[in-house]
N, C-alpha and C positions, 0 to 999 in steps of 0.2 A: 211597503208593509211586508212582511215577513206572512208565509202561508202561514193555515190553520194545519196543523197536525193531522194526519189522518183522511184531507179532503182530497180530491181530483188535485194533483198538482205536487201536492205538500214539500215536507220537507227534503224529500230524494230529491225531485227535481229539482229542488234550489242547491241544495248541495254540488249536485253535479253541474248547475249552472257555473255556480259560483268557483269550483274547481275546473273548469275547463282550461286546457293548455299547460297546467300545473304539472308540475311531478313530483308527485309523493312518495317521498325515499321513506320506508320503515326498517327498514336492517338494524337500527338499533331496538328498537321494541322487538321485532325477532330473537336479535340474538340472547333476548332475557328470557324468553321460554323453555323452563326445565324440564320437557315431558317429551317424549319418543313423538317424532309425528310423520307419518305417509303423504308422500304429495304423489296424487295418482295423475298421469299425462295419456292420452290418447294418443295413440301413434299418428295419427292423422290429423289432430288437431291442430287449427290454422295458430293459437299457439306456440310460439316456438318452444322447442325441449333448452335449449338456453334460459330461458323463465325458470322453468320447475328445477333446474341447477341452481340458480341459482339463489334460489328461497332455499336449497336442501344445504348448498355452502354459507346463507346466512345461519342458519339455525343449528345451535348446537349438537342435537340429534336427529336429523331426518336423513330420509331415503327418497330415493323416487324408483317409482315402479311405472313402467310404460303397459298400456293395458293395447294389445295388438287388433289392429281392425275398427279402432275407435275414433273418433273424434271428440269436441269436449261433454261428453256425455256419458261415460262410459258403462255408468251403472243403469244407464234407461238400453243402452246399445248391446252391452256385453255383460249383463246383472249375474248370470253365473258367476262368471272369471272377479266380477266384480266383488261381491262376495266371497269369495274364497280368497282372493287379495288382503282383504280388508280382515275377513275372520283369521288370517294365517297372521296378522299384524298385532292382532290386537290378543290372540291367543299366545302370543312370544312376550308380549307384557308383563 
């Protein structure tokens, strides 16, 4: 039986259940995305910067900006720098 929605369990967990070991290639749903987008990296982030390349080389328009001193958190870690990242991104719009 499939969970109830919304209860201890529900449908996340079966999801990832049911996706474990999988690899989910999206580069084609990427690459139909026509809007500017920031992929922000943590320079510390257990993450590789390989990753955030490469979502930035699927997608038509994106950037990556490494945010120094961070890991994947970087707007609870560095919320200045974060902010002014993101308002300098979205203010070049």
């Amino acid at each position: 039986d499939l969970p109830v929605q919304a209860e201890p369990g529900g449908w996340m967990v079966m999801a990832q259940y049911i996706s474990m070991g999988q690899r989910h290639d999206y580069r084609n749903a990427l690459a139909e995305i026509e809007v500017p987008v920031l992929i922000l990296h943590g320079e510390n982030d257990l993450q590789s910067i390989d990753v955030a390349n490469m979502y930035a080389d699927t997608l038509p328009d994106a950037r990556v900006e490494i945010i120094p001193g961070s890991t994947h958190f970087p707007f609870d870690e560095q919320p200045e720098l974060f902010s002014e990242i993101v308002g300098n991104f979205i203010s070049g719009l």
